[in-house]
C-alpha positions as CSV (number, residue, x, y, z in Angstrom):
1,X,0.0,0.0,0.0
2,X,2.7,2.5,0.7
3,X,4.6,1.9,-2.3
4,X,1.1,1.9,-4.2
5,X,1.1,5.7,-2.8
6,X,4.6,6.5,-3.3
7,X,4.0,5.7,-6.9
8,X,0.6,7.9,-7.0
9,X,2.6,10.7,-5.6
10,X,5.2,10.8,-8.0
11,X,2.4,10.3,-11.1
12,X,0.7,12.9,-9.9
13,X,3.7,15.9,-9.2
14,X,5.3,14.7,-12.9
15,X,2.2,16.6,-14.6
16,X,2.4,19.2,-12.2
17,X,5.9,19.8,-12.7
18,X,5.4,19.5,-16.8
19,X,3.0,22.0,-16.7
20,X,4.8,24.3,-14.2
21,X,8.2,24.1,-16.9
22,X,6.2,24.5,-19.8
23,X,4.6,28.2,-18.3
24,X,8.2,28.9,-16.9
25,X,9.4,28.1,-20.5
26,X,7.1,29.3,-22.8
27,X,7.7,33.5,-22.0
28,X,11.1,33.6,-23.6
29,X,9.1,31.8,-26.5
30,X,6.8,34.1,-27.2
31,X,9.1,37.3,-26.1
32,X,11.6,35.9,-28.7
33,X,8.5,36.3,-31.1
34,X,7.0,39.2,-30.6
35,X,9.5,41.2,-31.6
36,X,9.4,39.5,-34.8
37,X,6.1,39.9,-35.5
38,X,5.9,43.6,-34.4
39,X,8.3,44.6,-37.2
40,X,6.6,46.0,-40.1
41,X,7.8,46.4,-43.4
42,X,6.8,49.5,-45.5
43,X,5.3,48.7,-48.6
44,X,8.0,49.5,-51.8
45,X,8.1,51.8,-53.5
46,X,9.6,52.4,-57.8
47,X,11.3,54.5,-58.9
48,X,8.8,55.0,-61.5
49,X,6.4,56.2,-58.4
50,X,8.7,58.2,-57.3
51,X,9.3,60.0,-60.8
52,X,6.2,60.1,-61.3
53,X,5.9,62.4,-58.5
54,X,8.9,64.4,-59.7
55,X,7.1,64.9,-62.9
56,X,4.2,65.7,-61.5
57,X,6.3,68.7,-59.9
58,X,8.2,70.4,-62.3
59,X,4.9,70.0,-64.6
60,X,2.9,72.3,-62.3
61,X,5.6,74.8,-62.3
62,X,5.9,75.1,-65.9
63,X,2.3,75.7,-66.7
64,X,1.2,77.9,-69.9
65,X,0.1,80.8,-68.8
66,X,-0.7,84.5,-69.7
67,X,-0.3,88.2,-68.4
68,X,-2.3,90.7,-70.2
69,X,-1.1,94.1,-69.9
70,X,-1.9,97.8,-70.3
71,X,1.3,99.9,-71.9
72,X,2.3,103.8,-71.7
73,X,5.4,104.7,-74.2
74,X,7.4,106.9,-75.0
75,X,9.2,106.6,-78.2
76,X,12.5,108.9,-79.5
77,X,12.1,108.7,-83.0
78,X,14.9,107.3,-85.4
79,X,14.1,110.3,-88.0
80,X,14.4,112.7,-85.3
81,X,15.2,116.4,-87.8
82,X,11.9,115.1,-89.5
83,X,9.3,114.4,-86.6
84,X,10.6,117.9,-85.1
85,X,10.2,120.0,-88.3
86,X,6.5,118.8,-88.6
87,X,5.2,117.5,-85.6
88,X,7.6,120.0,-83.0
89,X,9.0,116.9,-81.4
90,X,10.9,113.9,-82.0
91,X,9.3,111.7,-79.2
92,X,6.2,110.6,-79.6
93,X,3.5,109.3,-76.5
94,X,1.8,106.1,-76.9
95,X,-0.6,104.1,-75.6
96,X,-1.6,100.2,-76.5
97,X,-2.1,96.9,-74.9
98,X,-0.8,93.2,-75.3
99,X,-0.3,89.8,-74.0
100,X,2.7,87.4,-73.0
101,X,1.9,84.2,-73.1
102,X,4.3,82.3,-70.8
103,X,5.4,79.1,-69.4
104,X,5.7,77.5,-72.8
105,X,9.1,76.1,-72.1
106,X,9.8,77.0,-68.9
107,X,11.3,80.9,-69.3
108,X,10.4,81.2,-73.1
109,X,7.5,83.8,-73.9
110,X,5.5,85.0,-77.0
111,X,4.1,88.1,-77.1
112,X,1.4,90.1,-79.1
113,X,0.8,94.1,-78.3
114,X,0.0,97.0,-80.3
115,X,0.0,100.8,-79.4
116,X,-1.2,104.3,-80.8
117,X,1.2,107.3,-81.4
118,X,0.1,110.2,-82.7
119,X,0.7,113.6,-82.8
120,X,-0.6,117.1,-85.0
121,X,1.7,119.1,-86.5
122,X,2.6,121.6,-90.2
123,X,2.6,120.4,-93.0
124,X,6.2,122.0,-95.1
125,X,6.7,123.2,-98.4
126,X,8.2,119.9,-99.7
127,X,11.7,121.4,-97.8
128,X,12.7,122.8,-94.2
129,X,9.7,125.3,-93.9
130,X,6.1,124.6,-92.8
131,X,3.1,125.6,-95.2
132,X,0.7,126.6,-92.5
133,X,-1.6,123.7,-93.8
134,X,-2.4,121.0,-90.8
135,X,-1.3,117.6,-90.8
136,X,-2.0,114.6,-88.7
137,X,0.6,112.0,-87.9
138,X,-0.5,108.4,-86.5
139,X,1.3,105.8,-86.0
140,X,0.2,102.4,-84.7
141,X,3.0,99.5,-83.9
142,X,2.1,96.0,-84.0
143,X,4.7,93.9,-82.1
144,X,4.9,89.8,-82.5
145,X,7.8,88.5,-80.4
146,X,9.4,85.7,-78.6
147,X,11.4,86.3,-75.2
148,X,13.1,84.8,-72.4
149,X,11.9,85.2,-68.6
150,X,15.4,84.5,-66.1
151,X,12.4,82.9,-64.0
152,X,13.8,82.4,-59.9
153,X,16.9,84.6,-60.2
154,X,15.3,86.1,-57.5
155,X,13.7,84.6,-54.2
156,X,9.9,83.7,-54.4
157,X,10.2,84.7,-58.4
158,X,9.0,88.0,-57.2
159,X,11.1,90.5,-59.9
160,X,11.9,88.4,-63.0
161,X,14.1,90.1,-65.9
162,X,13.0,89.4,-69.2
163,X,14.4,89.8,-73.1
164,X,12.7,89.4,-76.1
165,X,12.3,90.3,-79.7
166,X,10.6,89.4,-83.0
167,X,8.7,91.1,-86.1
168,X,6.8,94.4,-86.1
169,X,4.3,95.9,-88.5
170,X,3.6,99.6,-88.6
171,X,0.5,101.5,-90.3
172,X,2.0,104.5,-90.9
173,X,-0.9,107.8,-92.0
174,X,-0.8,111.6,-92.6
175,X,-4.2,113.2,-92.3
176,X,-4.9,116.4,-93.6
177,X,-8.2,117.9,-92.7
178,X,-8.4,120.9,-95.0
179,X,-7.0,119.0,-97.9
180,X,-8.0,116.2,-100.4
181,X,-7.4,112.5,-100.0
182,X,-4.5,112.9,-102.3
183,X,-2.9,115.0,-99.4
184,X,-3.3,112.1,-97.6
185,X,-0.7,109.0,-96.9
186,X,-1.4,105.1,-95.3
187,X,1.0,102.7,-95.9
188,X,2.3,99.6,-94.3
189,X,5.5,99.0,-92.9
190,X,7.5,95.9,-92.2
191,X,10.2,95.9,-89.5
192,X,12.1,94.5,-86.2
193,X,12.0,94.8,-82.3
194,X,14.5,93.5,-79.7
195,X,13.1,94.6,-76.2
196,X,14.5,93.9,-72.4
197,X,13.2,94.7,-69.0
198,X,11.9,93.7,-65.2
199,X,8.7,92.3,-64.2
200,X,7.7,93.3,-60.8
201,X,4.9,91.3,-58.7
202,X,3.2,93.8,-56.6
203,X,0.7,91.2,-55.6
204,X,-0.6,87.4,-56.2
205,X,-2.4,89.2,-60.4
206,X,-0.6,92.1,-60.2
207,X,2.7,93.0,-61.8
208,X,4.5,95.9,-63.3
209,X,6.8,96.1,-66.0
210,X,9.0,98.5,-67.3
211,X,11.1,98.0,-70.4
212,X,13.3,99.7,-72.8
213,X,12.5,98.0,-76.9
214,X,14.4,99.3,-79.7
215,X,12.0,99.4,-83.1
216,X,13.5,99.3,-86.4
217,X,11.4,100.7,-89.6
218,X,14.3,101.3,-92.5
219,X,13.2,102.3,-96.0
220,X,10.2,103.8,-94.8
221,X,10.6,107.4,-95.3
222,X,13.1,109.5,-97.4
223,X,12.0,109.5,-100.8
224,X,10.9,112.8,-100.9
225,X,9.4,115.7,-98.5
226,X,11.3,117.0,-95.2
227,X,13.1,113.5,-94.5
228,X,14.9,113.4,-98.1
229,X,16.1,116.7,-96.7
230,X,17.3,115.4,-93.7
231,X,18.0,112.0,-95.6
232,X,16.4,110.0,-92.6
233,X,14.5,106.5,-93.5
234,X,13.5,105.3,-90.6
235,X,10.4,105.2,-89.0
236,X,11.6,103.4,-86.0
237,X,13.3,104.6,-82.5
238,X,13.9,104.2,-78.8
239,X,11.3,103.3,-76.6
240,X,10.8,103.4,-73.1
241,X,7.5,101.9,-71.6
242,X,6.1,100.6,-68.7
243,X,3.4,97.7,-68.9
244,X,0.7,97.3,-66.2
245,X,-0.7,93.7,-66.0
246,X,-2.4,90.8,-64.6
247,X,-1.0,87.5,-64.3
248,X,-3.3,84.5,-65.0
249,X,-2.1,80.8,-64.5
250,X,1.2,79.5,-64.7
251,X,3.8,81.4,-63.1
């Protein structure tokens, strides 16, 4: 009977003791796990993904866009003896409006504007002397051109300078109101530009622009009248303008 016991005993502490080691052994199990299974890998990424992104980018900064302006010039005339003999001044006031269109390729421009210059002044007796008769002069300059804008030269891209040039075409007329239409001259005129300046950003539309251009007309004049006299051909000249626009799109 006692070694029925003593038997009994030991078969009964041996599952004890199996099931005490397995509780005492099974933490470094699961501790040696978990870290394991905490650790998550992100999921990958291409590079395609990531140029994608990129492209996505430098796309949105080099959006078309436009700024349509408002323009005051002043223009020193080429044929300066001539426009002061008739009109009493060799510079001439204009006024016009255009449009760049921008962000083509990121900095490159075109450009489209036209402006008004006109002034009254005596007819002359086919020499150096005035006739007394009146006689309208009225020019109007229409500019096509392609530029460059130096786009970031400056932090936030707030004053960008600019350079362009391209083709002009000028209507050229002299009006005389007593007269007849024979008195009277229209002609077209095909010449150059090459212009250069600063655009400002006064606010998020708003910018300001002035600009010095250089117009070319030759062959226009001098075939007879006051500028054979003076032996001046050219209806072109310095001018110095400042452009008042809005910015729409792009950048």
């Amino acid at each position: 009977m006692c070694a029925l016991a003593l038997v009994g005993m030991v078969i009964g502490v041996a599952p004890a003791a199996a099931q005490v080691a397995s509780t005492e052994t099974l933490p470094p199990v699961v501790a040696a796990a978990a870290p394991a299974a905490s650790i998550v890998f992100p999921a990958s990424v291409s590079l395609d993904d990531q140029q994608r992104a990129y492209r996505r980018g430098a796309g949105a900064s080099s959006a078309v866009g436009a700024r349509v302006f408002g323009l005051l010039e002043l223009q020193h005339m080429t044929a300066a003896q001539s426009f002061q003999t008739v009109v009493g001044t060799s510079t001439l006031v204009g006024f016009g409006a255009g449009a760049d269109i921008t962000g083509i390729s990121d900095g490159l421009f075109l450009r489209m504007a036209l402006s008004e210059m006109s002034k009254s002044g005596t007819r002359t007796d086919g020499g150096l002397f005035p006739n007394g008769i009146t006689v309208n002069v009225r020019m109007v300059p229409i500019d096509f051109a392609v530029g460059w804008r130096f786009n970031h030269l400056v932090s936030g891209n707030t004053v960008t300078p600019f350079i362009g040039g391209g083709a002009l075409l000028l209507r050229y007329t002299e009006t005389t109101p007593s007269g007849t239409s024979d008195d009277n001259v229209s002609s077209f005129f095909f010449g150059y530009e090459a212009f250069g300046g600063v655009d400002i950003r006064v606010s998020r539309v708003l910018t300001v622009a002035p600009e010095v251009a250089f117009r070319g007309v030759p062959n226009a004049i001098g075939k007879g009248g006051v500028s054979q006299s003076f032996n001046e051909t050219d209806l072109g000249g310095v001018a110095f303008r400042i452009t008042v626009g809005a910015r729409f799109g792009g950048r």
